[in-house]
N, C-alpha and C positions, 0 to 999 in steps of 0.2 A: 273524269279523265282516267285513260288504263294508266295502268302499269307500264305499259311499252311506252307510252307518249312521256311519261315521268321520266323514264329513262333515257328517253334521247335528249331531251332537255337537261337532266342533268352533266349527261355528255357534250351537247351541243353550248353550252353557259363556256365552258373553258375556252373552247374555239374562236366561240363569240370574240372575248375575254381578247384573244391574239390578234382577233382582225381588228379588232378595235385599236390594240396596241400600234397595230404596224400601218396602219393610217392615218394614226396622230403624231407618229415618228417621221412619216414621209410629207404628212403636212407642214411640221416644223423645221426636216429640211428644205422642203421647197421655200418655205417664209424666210430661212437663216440664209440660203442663197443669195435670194433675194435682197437681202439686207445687209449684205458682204459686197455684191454690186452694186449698190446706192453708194455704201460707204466710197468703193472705191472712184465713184463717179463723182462725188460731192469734192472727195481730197484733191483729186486732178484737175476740175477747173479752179478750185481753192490756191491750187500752187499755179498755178496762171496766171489768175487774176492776179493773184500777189506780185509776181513778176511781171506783167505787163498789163498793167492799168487800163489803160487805152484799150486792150481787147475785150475787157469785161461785157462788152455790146455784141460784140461777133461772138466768142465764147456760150453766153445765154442763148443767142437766135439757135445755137446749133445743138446746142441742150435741147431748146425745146421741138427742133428737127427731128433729133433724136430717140424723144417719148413720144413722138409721135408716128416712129416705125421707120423714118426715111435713115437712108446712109447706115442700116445694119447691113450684116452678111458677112460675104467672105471679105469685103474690100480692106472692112477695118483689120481683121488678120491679115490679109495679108501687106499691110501695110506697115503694122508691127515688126512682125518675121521680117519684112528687107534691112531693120534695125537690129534684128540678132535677141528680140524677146519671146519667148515663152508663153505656152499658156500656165504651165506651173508656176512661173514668176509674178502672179499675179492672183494664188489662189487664195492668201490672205488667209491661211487655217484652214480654210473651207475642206483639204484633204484628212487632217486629221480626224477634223467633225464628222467628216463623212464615214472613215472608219468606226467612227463611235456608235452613230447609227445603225449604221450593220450590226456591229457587233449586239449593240440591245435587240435589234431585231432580230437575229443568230439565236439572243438566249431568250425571247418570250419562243420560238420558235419550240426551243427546249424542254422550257417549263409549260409549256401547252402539253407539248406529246407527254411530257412525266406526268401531268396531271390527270392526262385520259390514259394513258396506261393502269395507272395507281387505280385509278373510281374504277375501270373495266375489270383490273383484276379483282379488286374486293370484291366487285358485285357478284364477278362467278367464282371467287371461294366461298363466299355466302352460299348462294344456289347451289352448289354442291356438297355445304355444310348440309343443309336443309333435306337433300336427296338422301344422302348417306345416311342420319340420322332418321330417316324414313324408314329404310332398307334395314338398319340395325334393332326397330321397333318391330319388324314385320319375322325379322329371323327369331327375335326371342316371341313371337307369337300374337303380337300386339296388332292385330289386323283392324282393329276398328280405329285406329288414329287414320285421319281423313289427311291424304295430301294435299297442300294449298297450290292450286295453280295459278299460276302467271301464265301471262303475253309477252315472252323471252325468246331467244336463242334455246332456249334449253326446254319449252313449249314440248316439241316432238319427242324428245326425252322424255319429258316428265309422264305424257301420256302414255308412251310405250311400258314403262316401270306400272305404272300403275296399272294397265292391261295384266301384264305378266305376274304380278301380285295376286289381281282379282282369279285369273287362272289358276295359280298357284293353293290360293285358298280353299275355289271350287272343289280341285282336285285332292287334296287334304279330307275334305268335307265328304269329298265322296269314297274317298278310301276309308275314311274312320266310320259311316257308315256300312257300308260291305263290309270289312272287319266285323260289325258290329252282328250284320244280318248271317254272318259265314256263322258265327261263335251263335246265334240262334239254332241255323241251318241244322248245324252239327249235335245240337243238343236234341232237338223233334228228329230227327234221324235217329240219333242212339235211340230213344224211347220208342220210335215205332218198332227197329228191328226187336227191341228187347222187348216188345208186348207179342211180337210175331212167336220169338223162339218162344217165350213163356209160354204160350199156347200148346206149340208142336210140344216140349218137354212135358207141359200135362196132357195133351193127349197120348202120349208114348209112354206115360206112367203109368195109366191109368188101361191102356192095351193090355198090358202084362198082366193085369187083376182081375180082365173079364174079358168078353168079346170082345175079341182085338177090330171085325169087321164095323163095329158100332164107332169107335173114333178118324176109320180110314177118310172118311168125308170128310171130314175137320183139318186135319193133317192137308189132305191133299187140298183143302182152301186155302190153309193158311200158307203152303208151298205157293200156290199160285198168288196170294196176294204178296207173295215177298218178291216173287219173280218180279209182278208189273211194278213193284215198288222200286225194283234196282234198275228195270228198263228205265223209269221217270224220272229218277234221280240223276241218272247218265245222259240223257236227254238234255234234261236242265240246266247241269254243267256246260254240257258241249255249247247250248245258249247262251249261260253267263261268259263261257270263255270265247265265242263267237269262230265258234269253229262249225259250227253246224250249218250245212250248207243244204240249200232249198235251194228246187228247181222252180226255173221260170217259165210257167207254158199256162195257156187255158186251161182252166178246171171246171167244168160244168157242175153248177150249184145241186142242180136237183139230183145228178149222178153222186156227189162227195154225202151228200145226206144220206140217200138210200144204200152205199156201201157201208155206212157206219151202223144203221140201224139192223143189217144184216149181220154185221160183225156180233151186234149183241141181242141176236135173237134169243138164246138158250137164258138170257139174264129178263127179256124180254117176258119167254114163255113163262119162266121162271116166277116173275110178279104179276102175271096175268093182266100186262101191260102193254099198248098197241101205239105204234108209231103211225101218225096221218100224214105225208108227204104228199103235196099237191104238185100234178106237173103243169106248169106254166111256158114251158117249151125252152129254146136254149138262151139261158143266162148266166155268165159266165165270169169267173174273176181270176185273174193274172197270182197265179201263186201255183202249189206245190200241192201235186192228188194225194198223196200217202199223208202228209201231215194236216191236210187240213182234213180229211176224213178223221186224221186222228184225236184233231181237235172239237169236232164235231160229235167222234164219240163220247168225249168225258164231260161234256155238255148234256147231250140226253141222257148219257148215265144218272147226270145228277137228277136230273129230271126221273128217273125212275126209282131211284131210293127216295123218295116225295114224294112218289104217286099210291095211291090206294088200288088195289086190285079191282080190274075193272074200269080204268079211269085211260084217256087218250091225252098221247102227248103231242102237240097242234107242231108245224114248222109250217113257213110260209117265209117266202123271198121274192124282191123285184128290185130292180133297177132303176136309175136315172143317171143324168150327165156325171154325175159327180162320184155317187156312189152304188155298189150293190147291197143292198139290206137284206139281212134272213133274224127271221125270229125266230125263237123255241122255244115253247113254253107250256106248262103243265097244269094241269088241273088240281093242284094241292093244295093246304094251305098256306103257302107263300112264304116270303121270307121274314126276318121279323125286321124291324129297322133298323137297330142296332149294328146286327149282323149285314148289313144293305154294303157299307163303307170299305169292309175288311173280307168282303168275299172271295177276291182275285189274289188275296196272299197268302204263302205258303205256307204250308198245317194249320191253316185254320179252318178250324171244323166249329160251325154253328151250333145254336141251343138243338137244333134240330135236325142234328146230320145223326146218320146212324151208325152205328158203333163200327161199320165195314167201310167205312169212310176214313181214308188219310189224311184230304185237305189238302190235297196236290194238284189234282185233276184239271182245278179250273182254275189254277196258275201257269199252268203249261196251255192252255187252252189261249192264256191270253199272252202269252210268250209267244206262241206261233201265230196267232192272228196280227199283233204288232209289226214280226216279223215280216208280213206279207201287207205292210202297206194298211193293217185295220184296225179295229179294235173291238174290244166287247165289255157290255154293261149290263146289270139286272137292277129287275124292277119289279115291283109286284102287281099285276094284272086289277082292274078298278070291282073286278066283281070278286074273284077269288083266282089260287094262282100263280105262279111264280116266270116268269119271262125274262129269255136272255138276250138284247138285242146286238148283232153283231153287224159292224160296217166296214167293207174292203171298197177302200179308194180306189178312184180309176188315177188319178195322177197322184 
């Protein structure tokens, strides 16, 4: 049996309780009537008889005339009334009793509704003891006490409080980690910028003491990696604060690959490193040309700090209902496993990332691919290798 059915039963028991009352009050009037008209029928042929003997035989015949339905109506009233009697002259108490009746049935009438008022109210200061005392565990932090629910009136309540809790909590949970990841964020930020100036300050110390052209290379890399480092960092943000606004048009796969891999030819030449794009004609995915070319470049970037000189880095993509798929992936030797789980989060740089690596690259890679409906995952190729596979939804 629920809860709800307990409940109406013990509200319906009082009810009960009255109907009961006031059908055995009206049964006992109708009996007490009943037995006021006997009386009075018994004493009137009684004073008859007494007074005329001789009628006692006609008197009976008309008695039993009389229980037997005939010669009622209006005839006997109005037969009475032409002698100047009453029907109140005849009621033998019968009025006062009757107000007695009432009246008891007036006050079960009373003591019903007090008693379902009384049980209704306790129940909902109860239930709202219960709420409150929830809500007071939840404000000093006590999120793991389990609300008890009923089948009440207070049902849709209960569930709504407990929604706005679990919210409440999420929300907490996920501010105290951001909190958590910003006081990270901020800490890999100081140390990068402060390994960058450390650099430029010794290479600028060390111009002064000799050939100044011998550290200009140095300088103007680490200029340029602080550049791309305050571009990614601004980037980032405007992501985490969701201001960063991407267009929505066709991107042709094989056109956003081969803009990226031209982007970084000179880094390309550079490691004596070749990029294979195959053209498979137009396959296309709903996002934004400038970023996902951009996310494409720190992809193969990574892919070419892992490659050996001499070594091809493979990309290949096709299509189905659902989704468009591009690989990337390199001839090295792969990732290690450890590092497999924590590749996609910020400053982390693997056992085997090289020392011109931030650990940013392919966090923003996977920022913007999210962004557009995808995502991307690495794995290490079965022979040798490192592979990134990336999927942009059609819905």
């Amino acid at each position: 049996m629920t809860q709800t059915s307990k409940n109406r039963i013990k509200v319906l028991i009082p009810i009960l309780i009255c109907l009961i009352g006031m059908v055995g009050i009206l049964v006992y009037g109708i009996n007490h009537y009943r037995q006021l008209s006997f009386q009075h029928i018994s004493n009137l042929c009684q004073t008859i008889i007494e007074s005329h003997q001789e009628a006692e035989e006609e008197v009976l015949s008309s008695l039993k005339e009389y229980s037997e339905g005939a010669n009622q109506g209006e005839k006997g009233e109005e037969f009475l009334l032409k002698y100047g009697y009453r029907i109140s002259d005849f009621d033998g108490g019968f009025q006062s009793g009757f107000i007695f009746l009432t009246l008891m049935v007036f006050l079960l009438i009373v003591v019903s509704f007090m008693i379902f008022y009384w049980h209704t109210d306790r129940y909902n200061r109860r239930r709202i003891e219960e709420l409150t005392d929830y809500l007071e565990c939840v404000n000093i932090g006590k999120f793991d006490r389990i609300i008890q629910s009923k089948e009440d009136t207070f049902s849709q309540l209960e569930d709504e409080i407990y929604k706005t809790v679990t919210t409440l909590r999420q929300t907490r949970d996920t501010a105290v980690k951001t909190k958590e990841n910003y006081a990270d964020n901020l800490a890999n930020i100081a140390h990068q910028l402060k390994t960058k100036i450390t650099t430029l300050s010794l290479a600028l110390q060390l111009s002064k003491k000799s050939d100044f052209a011998i550290y200009v290379q140095q300088m103007e890399s680490q200029l340029e990696s602080l550049t791309w480092l305050e571009e990614a960092l601004l980037t980032l943000s405007k992501i985490d604060a969701g201001v960063l606004q991407l267009e929505c048009s066709k991107v042709d796969v094989y056109t956003a690959l081969t803009l990226a891999a031209e982007n970084l030819n000179e880094l390309l030449v550079e490691s004596a490193v070749t990029v294979e794009i195959p053209d498979k004609g137009c396959i296309e995915i709903d996002g934004d040309m400038e970023w996902t070319m951009e996310a494409f470049i720190n992809v193969i970037k990574n892919c070419i700090e892992h490659s050996a000189p001499g070594s091809v880095i493979h990309c290949d993509y096709s299509a189905n209902p659902l989704y468009t798929e591009i690989l990337i992936w390199d001839e090295g030797k792969g990732f290690k496993e450890e590092d497999i789980p924590h590749l996609f989060e910020r400053f982390y740089k693997g056992k085997e990332t090289s020392e011109k690596g931030i650990g940013i690259g392919l966090s923003l890679a996977r920022s913007i691919f999210e962004m557009q409906n995808g995502n991307i995952t690495a794995r290490n190729m079965q022979k040798s290798g490192a592979c990134f596979e990336i999927r942009v939804y059609s819905h």
